[in-house]
C-alpha positions in Angstrom: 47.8 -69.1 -35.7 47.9 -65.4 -35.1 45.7 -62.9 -33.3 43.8 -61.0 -34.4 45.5 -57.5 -35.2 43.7 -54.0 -34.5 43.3 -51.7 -37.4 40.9 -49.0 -35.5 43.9 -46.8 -33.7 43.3 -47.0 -29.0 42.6 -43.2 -28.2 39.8 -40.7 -29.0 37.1 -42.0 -30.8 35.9 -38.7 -31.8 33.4 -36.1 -30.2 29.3 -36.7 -31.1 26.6 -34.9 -30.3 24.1 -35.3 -27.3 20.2 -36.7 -29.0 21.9 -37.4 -32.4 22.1 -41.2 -33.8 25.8 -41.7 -35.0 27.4 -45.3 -35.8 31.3 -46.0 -35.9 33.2 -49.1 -36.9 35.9 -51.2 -34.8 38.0 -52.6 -37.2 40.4 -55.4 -36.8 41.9 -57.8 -38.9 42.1 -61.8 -38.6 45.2 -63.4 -40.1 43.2 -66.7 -39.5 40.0 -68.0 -40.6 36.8 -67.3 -39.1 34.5 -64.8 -37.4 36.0 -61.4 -35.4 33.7 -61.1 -32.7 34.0 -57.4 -30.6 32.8 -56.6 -27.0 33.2 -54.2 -24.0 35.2 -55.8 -20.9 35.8 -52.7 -19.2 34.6 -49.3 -18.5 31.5 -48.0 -20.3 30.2 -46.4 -23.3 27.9 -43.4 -23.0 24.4 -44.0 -22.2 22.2 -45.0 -25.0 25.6 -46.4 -27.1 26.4 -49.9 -27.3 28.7 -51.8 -29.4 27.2 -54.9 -31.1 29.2 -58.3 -31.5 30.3 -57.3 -35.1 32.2 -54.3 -33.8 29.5 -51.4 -35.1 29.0 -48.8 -32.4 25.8 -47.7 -32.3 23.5 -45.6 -30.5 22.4 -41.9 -29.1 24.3 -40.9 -26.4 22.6 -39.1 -23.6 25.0 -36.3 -21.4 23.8 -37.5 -18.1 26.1 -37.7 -14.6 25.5 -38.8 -11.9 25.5 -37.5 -8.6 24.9 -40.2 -5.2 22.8 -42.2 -7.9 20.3 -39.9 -8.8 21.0 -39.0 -12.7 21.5 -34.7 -13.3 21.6 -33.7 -17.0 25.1 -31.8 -18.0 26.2 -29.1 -20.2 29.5 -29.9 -20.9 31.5 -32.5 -22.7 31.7 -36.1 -21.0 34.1 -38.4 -22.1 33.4 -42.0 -21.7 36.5 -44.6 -22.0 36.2 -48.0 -22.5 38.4 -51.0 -23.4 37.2 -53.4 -26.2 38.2 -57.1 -27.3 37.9 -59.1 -30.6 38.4 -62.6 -30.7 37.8 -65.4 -32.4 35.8 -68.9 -31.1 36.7 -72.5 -31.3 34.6 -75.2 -32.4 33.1 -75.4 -28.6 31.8 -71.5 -28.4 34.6 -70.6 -26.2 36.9 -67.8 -26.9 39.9 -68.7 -29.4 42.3 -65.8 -30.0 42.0 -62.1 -28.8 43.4 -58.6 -28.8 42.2 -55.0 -26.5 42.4 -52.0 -27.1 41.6 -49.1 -25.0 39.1 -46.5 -26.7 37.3 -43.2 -25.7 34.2 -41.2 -27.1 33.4 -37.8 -26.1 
């Protein structure tokens, strides 16, 4: 059994706009049968973005640093980068077979 194979190219995920909804798709391909299932493991997305278990990432991104923990609103470009997996589960809920990829949105 194979795993499962990315079809969304690592890198920029594009450039969206502060207050605006947006969605984009992860995409991956399973040479086996079953569910993909996606999720973060590392680094983040941008504040009011998540990415749901079928690979849809969703949300309205807020332009907000930080500075000593107290949260400062910013007027340029932030660029959030973040590692995703897909898998697949066995029988028991446990993870099967995976891939990551490394991803960014700015």
């Amino acid at each position: 059994m194979a795993q499962p194979v990315w079809l969304t190219p690592a890198g920029n995920l594009g450039t969206y706009p502060e207050g605006v909804f947006f969605q984009l798709p992860l995409l991956a391909d399973n040479p086996n049968p079953g569910t993909l299932y996606y999720e973060v493991i590392a680094g983040h997305l941008p504040a009011g973005v998540q990415c749901d278990a079928n690979g849809l990432i969703i949300g309205v991104p807020k332009a907000v640093a930080s500075l000593q923990g107290v949260p400062q609103p910013v007027a340029q470009d932030v660029t959030s980068e973040f590692a995703a997996r897909v898998y697949t589960r066995k029988m028991d809920g446990s993870i099967d077979r995976l891939a990551d990829r490394t991803f960014s949105i700015t």
